[in-house]
ZAMIBA-679128 format. One record per residue (C-alpha): residue number from 1; residue in three letters; x, y, z. Coordinates in steps of 0.05 Angstrom, whole numbers. Each point is the difference from the previous one (the first is absolute). Last residue first. Example, Ala and Ser with C-alpha at 12.3 -4.5 7.8 and 13.67 -1.06 7.14 Angstrom:
[node 2,'SER',[273,-21,143]]
[node 1,'ALA',[-27,-69,13]]
***
This chain:
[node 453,'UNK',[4180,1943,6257]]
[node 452,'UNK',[-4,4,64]]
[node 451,'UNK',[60,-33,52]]
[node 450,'UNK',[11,74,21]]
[node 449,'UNK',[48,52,24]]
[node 448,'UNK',[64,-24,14]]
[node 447,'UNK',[19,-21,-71]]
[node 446,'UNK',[74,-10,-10]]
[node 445,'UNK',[0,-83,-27]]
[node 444,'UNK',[-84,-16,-7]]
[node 443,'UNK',[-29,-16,69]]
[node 442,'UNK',[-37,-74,-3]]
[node 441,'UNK',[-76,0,-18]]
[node 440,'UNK',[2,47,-63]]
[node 439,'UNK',[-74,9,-17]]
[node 438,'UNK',[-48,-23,-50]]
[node 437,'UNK',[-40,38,-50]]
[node 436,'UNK',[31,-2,-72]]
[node 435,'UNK',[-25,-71,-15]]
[node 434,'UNK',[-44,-22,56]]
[node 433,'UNK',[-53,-36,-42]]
[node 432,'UNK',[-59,-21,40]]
[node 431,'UNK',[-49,49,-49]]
[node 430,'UNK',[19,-43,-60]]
[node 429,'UNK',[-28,-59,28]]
[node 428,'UNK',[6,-48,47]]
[node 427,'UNK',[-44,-45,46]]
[node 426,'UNK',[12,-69,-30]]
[node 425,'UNK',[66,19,13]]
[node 424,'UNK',[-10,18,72]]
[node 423,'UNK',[-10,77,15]]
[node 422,'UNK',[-38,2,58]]
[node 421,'UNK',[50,-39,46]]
[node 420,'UNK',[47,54,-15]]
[node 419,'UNK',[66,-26,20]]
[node 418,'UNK',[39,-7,63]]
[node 417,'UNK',[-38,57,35]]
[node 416,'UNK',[24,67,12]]
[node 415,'UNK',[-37,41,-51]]
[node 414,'UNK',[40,-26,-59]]
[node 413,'UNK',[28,31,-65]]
[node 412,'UNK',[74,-14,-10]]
[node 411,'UNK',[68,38,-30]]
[node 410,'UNK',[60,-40,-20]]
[node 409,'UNK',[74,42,2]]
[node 408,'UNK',[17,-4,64]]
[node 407,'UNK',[-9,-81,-2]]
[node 406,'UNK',[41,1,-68]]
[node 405,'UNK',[54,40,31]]
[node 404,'UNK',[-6,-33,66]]
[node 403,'UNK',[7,-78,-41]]
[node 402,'UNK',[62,24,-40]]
[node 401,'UNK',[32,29,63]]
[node 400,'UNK',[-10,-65,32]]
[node 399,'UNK',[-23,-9,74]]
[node 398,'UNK',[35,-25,64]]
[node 397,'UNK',[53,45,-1]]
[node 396,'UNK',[-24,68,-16]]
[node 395,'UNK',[-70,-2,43]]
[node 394,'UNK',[38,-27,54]]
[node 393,'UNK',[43,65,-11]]
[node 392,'UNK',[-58,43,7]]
[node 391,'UNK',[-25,37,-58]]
[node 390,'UNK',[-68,27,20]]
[node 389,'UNK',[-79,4,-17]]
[node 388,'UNK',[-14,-68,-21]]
[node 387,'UNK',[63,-36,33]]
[node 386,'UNK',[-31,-24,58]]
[node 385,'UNK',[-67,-13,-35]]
[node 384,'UNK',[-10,-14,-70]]
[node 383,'UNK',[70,-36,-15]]
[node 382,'UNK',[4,-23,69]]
[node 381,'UNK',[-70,-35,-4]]
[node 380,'UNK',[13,-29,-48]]
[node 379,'UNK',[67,-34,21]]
[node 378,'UNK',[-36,-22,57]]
[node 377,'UNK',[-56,-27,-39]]
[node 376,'UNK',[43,-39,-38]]
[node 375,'UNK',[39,-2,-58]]
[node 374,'UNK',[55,-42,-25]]
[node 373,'UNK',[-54,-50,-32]]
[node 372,'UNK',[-4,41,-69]]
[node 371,'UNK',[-19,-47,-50]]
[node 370,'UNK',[14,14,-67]]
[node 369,'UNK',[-36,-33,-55]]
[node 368,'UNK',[59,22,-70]]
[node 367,'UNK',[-34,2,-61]]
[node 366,'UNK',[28,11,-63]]
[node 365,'UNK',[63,-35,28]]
[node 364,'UNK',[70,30,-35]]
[node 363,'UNK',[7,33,56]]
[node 362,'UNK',[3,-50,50]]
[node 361,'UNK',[72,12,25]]
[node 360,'UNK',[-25,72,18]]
[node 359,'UNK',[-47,-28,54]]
[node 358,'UNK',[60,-42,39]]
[node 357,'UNK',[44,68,-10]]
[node 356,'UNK',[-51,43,33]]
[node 355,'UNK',[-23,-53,55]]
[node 354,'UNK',[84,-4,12]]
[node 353,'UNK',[1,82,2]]
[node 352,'UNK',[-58,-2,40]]
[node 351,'UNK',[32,-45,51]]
[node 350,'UNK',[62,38,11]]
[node 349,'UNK',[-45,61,4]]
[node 348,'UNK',[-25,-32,58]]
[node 347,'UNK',[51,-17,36]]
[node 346,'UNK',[33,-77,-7]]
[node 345,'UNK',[21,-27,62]]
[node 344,'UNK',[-58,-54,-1]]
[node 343,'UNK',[38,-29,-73]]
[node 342,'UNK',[-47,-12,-59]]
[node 341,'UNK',[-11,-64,-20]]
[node 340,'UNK',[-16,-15,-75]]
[node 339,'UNK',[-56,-50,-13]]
[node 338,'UNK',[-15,-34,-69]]
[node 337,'UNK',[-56,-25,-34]]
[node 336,'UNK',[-1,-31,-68]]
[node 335,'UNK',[-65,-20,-34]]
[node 334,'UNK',[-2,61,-53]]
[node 333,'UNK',[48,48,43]]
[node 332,'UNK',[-16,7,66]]
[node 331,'UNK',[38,46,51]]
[node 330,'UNK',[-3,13,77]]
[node 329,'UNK',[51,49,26]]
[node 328,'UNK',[12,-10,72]]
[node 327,'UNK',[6,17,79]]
[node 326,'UNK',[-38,75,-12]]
[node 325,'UNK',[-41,-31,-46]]
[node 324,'UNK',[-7,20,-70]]
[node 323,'UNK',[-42,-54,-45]]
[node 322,'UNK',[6,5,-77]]
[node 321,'UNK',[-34,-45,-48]]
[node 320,'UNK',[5,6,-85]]
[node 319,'UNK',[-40,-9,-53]]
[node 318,'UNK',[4,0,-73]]
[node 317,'UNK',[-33,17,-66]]
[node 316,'UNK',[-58,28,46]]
[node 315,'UNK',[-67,-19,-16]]
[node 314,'UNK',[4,-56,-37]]
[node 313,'UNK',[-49,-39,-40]]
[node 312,'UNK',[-20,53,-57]]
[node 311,'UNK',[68,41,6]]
[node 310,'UNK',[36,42,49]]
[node 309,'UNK',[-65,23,29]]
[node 308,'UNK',[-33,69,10]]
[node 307,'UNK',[-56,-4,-58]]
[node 306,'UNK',[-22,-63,41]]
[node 305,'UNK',[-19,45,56]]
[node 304,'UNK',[4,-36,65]]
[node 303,'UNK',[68,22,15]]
[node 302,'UNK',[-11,75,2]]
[node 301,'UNK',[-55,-13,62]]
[node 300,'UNK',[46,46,51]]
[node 299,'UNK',[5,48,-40]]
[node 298,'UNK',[68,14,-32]]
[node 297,'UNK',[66,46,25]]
[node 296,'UNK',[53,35,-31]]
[node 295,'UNK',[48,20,64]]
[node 294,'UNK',[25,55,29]]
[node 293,'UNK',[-16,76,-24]]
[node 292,'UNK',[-77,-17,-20]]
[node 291,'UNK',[-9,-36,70]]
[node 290,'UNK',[-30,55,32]]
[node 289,'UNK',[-51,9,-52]]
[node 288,'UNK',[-23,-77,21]]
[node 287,'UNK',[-30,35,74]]
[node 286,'UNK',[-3,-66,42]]
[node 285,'UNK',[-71,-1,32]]
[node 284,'UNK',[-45,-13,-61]]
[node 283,'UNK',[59,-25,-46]]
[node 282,'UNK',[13,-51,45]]
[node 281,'UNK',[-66,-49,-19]]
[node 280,'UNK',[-30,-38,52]]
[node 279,'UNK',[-27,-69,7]]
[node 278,'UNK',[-48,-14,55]]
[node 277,'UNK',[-34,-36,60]]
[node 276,'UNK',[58,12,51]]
[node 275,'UNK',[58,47,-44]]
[node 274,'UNK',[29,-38,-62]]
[node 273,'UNK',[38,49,-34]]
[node 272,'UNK',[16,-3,-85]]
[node 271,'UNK',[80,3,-16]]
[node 270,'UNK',[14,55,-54]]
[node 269,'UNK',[39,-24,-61]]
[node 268,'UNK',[70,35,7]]
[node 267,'UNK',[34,13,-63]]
[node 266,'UNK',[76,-10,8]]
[node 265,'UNK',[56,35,-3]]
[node 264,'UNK',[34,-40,54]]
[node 263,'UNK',[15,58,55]]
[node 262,'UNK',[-66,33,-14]]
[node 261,'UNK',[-42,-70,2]]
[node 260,'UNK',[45,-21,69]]
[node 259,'UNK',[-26,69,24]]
[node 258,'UNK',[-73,-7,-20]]
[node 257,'UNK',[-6,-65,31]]
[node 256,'UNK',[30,27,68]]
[node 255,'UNK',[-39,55,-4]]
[node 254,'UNK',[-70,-44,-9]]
[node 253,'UNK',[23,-49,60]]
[node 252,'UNK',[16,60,47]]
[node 251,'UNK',[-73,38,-16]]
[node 250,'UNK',[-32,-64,21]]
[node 249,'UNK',[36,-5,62]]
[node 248,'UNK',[-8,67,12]]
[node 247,'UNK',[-75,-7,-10]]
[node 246,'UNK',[-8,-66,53]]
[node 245,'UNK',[-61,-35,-8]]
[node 244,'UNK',[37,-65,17]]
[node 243,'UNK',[78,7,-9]]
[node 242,'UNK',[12,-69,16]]
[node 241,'UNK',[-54,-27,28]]
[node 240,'UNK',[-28,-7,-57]]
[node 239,'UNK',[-64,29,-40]]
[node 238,'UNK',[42,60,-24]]
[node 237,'UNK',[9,-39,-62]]
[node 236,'UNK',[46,36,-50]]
[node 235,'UNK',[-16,-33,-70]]
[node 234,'UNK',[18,-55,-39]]
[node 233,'UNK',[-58,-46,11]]
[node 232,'UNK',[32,-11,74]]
[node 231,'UNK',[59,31,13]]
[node 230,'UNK',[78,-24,-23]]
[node 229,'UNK',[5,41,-65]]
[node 228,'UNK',[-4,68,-19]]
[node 227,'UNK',[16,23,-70]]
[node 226,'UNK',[55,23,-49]]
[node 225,'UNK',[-4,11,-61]]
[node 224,'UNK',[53,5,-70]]
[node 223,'UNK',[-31,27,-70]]
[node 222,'UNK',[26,-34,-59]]
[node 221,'UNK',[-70,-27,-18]]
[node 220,'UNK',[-29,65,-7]]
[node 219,'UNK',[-68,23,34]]
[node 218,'UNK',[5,63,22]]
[node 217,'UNK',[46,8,-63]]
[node 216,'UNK',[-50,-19,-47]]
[node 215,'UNK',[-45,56,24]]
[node 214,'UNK',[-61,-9,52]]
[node 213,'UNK',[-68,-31,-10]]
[node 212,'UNK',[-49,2,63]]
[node 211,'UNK',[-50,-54,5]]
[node 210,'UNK',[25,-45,47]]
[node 209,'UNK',[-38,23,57]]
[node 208,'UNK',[64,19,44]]
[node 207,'UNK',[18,44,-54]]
[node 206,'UNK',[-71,38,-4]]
[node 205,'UNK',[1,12,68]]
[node 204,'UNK',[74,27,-9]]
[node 203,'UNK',[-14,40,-60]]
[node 202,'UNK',[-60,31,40]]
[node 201,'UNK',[39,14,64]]
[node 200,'UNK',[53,36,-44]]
[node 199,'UNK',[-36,46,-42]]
[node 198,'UNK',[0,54,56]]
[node 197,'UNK',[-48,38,28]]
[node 196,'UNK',[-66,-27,-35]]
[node 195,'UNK',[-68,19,38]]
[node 194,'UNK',[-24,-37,58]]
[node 193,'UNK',[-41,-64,1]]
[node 192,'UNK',[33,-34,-58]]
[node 191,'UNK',[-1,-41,-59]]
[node 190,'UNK',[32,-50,-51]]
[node 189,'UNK',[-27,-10,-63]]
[node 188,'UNK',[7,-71,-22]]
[node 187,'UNK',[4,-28,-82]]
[node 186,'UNK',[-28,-58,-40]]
[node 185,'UNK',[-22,-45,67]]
[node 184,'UNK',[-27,-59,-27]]
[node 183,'UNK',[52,-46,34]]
[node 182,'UNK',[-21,41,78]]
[node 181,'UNK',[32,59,21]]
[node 180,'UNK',[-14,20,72]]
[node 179,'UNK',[-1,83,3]]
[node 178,'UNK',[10,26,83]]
[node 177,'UNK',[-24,76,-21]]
[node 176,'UNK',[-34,-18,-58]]
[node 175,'UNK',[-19,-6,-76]]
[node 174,'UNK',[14,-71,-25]]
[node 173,'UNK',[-22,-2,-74]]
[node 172,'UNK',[-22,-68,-24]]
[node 171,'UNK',[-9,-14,73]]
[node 170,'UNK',[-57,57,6]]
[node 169,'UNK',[-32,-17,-61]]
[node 168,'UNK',[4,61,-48]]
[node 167,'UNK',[-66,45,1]]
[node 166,'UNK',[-43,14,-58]]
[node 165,'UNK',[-26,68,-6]]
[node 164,'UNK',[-57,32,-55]]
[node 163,'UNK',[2,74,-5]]
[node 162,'UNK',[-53,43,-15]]
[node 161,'UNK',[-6,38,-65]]
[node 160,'UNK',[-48,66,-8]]
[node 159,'UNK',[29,15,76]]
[node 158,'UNK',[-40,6,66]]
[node 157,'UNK',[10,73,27]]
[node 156,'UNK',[61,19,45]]
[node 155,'UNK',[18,17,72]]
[node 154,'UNK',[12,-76,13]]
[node 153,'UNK',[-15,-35,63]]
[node 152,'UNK',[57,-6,48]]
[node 151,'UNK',[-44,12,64]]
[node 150,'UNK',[-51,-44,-25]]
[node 149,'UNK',[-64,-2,55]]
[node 148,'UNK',[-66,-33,-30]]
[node 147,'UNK',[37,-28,-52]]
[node 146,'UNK',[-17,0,-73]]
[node 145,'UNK',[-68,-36,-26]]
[node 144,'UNK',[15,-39,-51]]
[node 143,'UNK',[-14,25,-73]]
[node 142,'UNK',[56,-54,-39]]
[node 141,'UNK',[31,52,-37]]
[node 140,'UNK',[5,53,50]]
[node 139,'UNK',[14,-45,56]]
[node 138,'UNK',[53,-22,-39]]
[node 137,'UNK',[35,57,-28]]
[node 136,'UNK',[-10,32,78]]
[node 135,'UNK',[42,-64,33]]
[node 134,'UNK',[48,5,-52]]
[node 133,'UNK',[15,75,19]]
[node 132,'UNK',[-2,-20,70]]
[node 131,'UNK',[52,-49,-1]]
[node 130,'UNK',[38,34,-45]]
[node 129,'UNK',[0,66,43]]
[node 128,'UNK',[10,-51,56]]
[node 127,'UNK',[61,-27,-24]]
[node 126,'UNK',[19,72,-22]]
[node 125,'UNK',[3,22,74]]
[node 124,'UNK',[-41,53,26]]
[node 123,'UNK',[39,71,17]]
[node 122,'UNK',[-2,26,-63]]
[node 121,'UNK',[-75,-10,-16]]
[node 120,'UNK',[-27,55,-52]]
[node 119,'UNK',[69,-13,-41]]
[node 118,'UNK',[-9,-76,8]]
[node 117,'UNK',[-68,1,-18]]
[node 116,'UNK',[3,32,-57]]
[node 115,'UNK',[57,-49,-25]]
[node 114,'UNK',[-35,-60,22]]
[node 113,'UNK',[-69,29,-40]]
[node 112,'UNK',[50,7,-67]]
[node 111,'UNK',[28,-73,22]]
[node 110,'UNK',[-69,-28,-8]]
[node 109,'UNK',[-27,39,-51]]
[node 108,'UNK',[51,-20,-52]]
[node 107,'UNK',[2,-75,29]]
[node 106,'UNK',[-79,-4,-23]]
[node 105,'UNK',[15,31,-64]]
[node 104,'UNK',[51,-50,-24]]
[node 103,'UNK',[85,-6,28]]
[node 102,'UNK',[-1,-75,19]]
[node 101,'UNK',[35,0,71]]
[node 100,'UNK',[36,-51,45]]
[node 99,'UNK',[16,14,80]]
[node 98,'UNK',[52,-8,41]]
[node 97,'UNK',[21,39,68]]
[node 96,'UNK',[-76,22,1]]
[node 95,'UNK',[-10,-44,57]]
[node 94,'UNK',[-85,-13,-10]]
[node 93,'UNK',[-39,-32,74]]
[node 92,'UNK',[-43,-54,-15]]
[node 91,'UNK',[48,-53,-5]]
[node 90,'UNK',[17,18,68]]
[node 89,'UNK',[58,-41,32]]
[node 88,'UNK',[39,2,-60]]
[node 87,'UNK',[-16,72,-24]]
[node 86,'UNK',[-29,1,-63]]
[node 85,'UNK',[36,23,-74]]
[node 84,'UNK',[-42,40,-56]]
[node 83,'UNK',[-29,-24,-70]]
[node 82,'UNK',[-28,54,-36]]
[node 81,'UNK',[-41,3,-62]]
[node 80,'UNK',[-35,-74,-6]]
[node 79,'UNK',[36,-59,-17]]
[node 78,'UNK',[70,43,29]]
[node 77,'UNK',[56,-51,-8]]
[node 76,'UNK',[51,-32,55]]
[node 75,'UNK',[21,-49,-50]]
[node 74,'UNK',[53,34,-15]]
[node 73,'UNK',[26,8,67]]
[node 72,'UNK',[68,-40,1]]
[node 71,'UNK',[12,-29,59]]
[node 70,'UNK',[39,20,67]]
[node 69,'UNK',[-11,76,0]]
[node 68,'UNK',[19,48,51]]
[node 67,'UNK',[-45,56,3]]
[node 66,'UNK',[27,54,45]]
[node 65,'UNK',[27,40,-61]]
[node 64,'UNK',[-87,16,-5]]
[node 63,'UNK',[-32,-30,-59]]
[node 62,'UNK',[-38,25,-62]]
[node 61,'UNK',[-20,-39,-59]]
[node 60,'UNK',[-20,38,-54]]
[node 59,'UNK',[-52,1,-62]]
[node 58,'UNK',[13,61,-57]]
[node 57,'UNK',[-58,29,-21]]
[node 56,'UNK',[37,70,12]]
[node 55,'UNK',[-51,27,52]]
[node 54,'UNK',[7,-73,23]]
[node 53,'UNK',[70,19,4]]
[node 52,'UNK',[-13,72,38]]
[node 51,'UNK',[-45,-16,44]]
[node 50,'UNK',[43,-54,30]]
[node 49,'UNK',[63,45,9]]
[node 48,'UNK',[-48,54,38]]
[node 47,'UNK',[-31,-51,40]]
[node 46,'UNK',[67,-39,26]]
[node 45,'UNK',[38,74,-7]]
[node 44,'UNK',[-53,26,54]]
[node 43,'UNK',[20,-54,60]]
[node 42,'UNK',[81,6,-5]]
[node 41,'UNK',[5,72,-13]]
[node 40,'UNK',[-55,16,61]]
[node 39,'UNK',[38,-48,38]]
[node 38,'UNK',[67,37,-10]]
[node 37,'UNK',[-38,61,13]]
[node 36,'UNK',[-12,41,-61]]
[node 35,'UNK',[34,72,-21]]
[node 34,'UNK',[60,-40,-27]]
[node 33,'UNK',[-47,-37,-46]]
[node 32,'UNK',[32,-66,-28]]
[node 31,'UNK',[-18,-28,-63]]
[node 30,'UNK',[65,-24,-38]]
[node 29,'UNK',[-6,-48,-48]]
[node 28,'UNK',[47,-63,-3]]
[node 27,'UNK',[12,-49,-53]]
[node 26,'UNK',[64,-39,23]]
[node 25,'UNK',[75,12,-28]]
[node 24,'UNK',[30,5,73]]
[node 23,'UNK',[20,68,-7]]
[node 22,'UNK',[-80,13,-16]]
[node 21,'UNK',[-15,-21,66]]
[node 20,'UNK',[45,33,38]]
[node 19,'UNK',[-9,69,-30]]
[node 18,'UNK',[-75,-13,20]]
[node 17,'UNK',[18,-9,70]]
[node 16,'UNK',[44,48,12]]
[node 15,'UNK',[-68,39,-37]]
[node 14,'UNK',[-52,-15,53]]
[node 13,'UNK',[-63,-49,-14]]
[node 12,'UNK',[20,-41,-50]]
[node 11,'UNK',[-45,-45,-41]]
[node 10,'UNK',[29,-59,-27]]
[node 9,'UNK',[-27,-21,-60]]
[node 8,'UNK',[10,-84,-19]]
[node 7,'UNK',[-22,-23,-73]]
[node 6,'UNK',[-9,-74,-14]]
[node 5,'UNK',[-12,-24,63]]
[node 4,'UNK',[27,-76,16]]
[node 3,'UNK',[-19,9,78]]
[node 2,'UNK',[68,-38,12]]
[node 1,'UNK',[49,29,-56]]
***
């Protein structure tokens, strides 16, 4: 409904995949090879797929599931036989995540010398099987004289029909690692350095970017959230004195957020962090597949998508704050605020079960800004520390069971340090994601062996 294609094939390359496909009522072919390396699968059924429609005279676009269009692409037109995506920093350099065909002659040798090259050449990659290929149709038609040294030069003779390639402007289609949309941007493939291990640091990238479309129910107006508030640009600063460059800090603020989200059914829209020069984003040190059993969550950007909002002016239908302080409850409603004292000889689970009751009375907010001014680094530091690998009774009395189940539960990636100063957001990618790879930080109820994963 974005790219505005007519006919859409997916191409399958393992049969649970196939079966999926075709339960969901979309045109799906299945051209896996069980006697192929995954990459081998992925890389030959580009070439063989394309031989075979211009074989057919039928033209094609073909894109990766990594292309996430903003625009529709019907103007994205072959004038001559192929037109083929750029990488944004290197207009020079083909991504063959998108490119448009006209099935003639000239597209018939092409993809039969990609094929032959592919089988001869297992181990290069089919970028620079294209590369090359279109490289050879062109010095073959234009008679310029081939590189002195070509280690990907084709094992093939010049073709009856040479190719002719036009190139899509880098910004119309963003192909990179760190992609920067711009208004003419039609559609963004997002990259990485390593090869694909899980889908999740891609759909996040992409999420953060704006440009990822989810279902009507990640974005339905009856859902409830619930996000930080009380830090500067609505995000955990660790530039102040209070709790400055402190990890357990950090860690404590996050579980305490995805506790009162548990408790309260809400969503929980991830809070940015602001670390010295930078803003980070969670997902590269907080491991998101341990969240799966407590809390819906959203990235941290959710509210700047207009697709997100209540209605064309509003974001949320209504607002609500909270602030839990170990003295008081701090609540404003529209341009009411009001204060409840809590007594000094309450215990803690006294006070949670006031915080609780205060949050719960907001329910019928869409969004609730919580503010979590209980904690300190003390408390942190407890949670982490002192109580990481034991159950002593200060451990019992001075922190919530609710909290220590969430806190047992989270996994993180880290190598010591606060945060990762290399992975800043205008630093991330796919290849920063730490779905799947973190590691429990506070000893899990009966395990005396390990903290691992």
């Amino acid at each position: 409904d974005i790219a505005r294609f007519d006919f859409v094939l997916v191409l399958s390359l393992d049969l649970e995949t196939f079966r999926a496909c075709v339960a969901k009522g979309y045109h799906c072919t299945f051209v896996g090879n069980k006697d192929t390396s995954l990459r081998g699968q992925v890389e030959g059924s580009k070439f063989r797929v394309s031989k075979w429609f211009v074989d057919n005279g039928i033209d094609f676009v073909f894109f990766e599931m990594d292309v996430w269009f903003i625009k529709s692409v019907r103007s994205l037109k072959p004038k001559l036989d192929m037109l083929v995506a750029t990488h944004q920093n290197n207009p020079r350099a083909i991504n063959i995540g998108y490119f448009a065909i006209r099935a003639n002659n000239a597209t018939r040798n092409f993809f039969q010398d990609c094929v032959a090259e592919a089988k001869m050449k297992p181990h290069f990659s089919d970028q620079k099987i294209f590369e090359a290929v279109s490289n050879w149709h062109r010095i073959c038609r234009t008679g310029e004289k081939e590189p002195s040294v070509w280690k990907y030069k084709p094992n093939t003779t010049c073709p009856k029909h040479s190719v002719y390639i036009d190139f899509i402007p880098p910004h119309t289609g963003v192909c990179s690692t760190h992609p920067i949309p711009t208004t003419e941007t039609l559609f963004v493939h997002t990259l990485g350095n390593t090869p694909l291990q899980s889908p999740n640091g891609k759909r996040m990238h992409a999420k953060e970017l704006g440009i990822w479309r989810g279902t009507r129910a990640y974005y339905a107006k009856s859902n409830k959230y619930l996000a930080l508030d009380g830090f500067v640009n609505n995000g955990i600063t660790l530039c102040q004195e209070e709790g400055y460059h402190q990890r357990f800090w950090l860690w404590t603020q996050l579980a305490v957020l995805i506790t009162f989200a548990k408790a309260s059914h809400r969503i929980l829209i991830l809070p940015k962090i602001i670390a010295d020069f930078f803003v980070f984003f969670p997902w590269t040190f907080l491991d998101l597949e341990s969240l799966h059993d407590l809390c819906d969550f959203r990235e941290t950007n959710f509210v700047s998508h207009r697709r997100a909002w209540y209605n064309n002016t509003h974001p949320f239908s209504s607002v609500a704050q909270i602030s839990l302080r170990d003295d008081a409850i701090g609540i404003a409603l529209d341009q009411t605020v009001s204060w409840y004292a809590l007594s000094p000889s309450f215990s803690v689970h006294e006070k949670w079960h006031h915080w609780a009751a205060a949050v719960n009375s907001l329910r019928e907010r869409q969004l609730l800004l919580l503010h979590p001014g209980f904690i300190t680094p003390g408390l942190a530091a407890k949670i982490f520390s002192v109580c990481s690998n034991s159950r002593k009774r200060e451990c019992v009395d001075d922190i919530h069971p609710a909290l220590f189940y969430v806190v047992e539960k989270l996994r993180f990636c880290d190598r010591g340090a606060y945060v990762d100063l290399a992975k800043h957001a205008s630093n991330t990618f796919q290849d920063t994601d730490c779905f799947g790879l973190g590691s429990h930080r506070v000893q899990r109820s009966g395990d005396t062996t390990t903290t691992k994963k």
